[in-house]
C-alpha positions in Angstrom: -27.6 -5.3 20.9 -27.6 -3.0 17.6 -24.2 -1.6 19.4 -22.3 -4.4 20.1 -22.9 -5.3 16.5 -22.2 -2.0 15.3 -18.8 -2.1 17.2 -18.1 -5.9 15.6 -18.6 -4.5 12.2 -16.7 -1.1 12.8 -13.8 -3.1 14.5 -13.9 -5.9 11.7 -12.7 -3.4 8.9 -9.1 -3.8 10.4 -9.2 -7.5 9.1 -9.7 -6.7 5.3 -6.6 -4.1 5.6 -4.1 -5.0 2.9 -0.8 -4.9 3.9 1.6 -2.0 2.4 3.7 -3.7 -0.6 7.5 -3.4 -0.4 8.7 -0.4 -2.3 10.4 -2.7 -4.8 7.1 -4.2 -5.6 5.7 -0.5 -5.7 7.9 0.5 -8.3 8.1 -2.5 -10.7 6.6 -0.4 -13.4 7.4 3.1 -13.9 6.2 5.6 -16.8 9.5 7.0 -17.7 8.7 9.5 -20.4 6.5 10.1 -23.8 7.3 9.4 -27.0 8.2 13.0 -28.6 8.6 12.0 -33.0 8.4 8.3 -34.3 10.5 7.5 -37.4 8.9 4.5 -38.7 10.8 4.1 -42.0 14.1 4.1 -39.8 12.8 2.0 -36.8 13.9 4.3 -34.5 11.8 6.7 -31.6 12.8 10.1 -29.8 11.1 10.4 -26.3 11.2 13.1 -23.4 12.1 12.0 -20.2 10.0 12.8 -17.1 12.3 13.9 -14.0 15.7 13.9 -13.2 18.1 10.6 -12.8 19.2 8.1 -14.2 17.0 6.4 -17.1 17.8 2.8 -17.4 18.5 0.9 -13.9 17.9 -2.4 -14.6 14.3 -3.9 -16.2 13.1 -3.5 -19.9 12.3 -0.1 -21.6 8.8 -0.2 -23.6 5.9 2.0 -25.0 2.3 1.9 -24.2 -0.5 3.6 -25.7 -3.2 5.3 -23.3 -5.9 2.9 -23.9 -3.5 -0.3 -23.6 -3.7 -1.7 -26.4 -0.4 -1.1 -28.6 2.7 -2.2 -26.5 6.3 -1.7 -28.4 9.7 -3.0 -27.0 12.4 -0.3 -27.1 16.1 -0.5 -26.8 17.7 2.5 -25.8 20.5 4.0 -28.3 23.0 6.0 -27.0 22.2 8.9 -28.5 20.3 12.1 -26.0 20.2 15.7 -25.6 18.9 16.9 -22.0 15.8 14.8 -21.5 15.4 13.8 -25.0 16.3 10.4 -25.3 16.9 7.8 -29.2 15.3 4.3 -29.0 15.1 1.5 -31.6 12.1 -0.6 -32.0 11.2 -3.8 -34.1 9.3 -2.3 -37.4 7.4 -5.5 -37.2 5.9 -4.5 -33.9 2.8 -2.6 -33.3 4.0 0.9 -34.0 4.3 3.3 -31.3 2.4 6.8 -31.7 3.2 10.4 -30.4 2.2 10.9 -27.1 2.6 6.9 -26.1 4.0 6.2 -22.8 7.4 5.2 -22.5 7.8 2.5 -19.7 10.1 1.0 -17.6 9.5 -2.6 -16.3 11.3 -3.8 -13.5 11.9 -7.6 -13.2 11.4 -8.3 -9.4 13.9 -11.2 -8.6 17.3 -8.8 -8.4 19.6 -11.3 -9.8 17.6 -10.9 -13.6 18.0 -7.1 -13.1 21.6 -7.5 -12.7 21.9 -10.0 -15.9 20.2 -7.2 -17.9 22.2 -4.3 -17.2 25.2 -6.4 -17.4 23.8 -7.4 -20.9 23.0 -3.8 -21.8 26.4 -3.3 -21.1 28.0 -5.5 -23.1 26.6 -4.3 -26.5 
């Protein structure tokens, strides 16, 4: 008896199994890099990028401090050098620290993607 229940119990862990996310989904947020030098007075932010690529495919660039708490919205300027990258951010925002995150969110529906980097574009 104690095995048959044993077995039930032992074979029922297959139910709770989630299933594996599309990698899309995976990678809707992405740390991109940490901020390097903030320049409050000028509203602008240098940040070092974390592994090779492109930077900006599509989704909206962003700091975030460790604990959570202080989010900034970046826009990306075109200056760089290597994997040092210029944003600008809203002085009236929380302002972002060194050693903040620098994320990048990903919107999931494709078409919004697209709009963005077409607006990104554009400017």
């Amino acid at each position: 008896m104690t095995w048959i229940v044993t077995s039930f119990l032992l074979g029922g862990c297959g139910f709770f199994k989630k299933e594996e996310q599309p990698e899309s989904e995976k990678q809707a947020i992405q740390v991109v890099g940490e901020v390097t030098s903030v320049h409050a007075e000028q509203g602008f932010l240098l940040f070092r990028r974390y592994g090779p690529g492109q930077l900006l495919t599509g989704g909206v660039l962003s700091t975030r401090s460790l604990d959570g708490r202080r989010a900034a919205h970046l826009e990306l300027s075109p200056e760089k050098l290597g994997r040092f990258y210029a944003a600008d951010f809203a002085k009236e925002e929380n302002l972002p620290r060194k050693g903040d995150v620098v994320v990048l969110s990903k919107i999931p529906n494709r078409a919004l993607n697209e709009a963005f980097e077409q607006a990104g574009e554009d400017l």
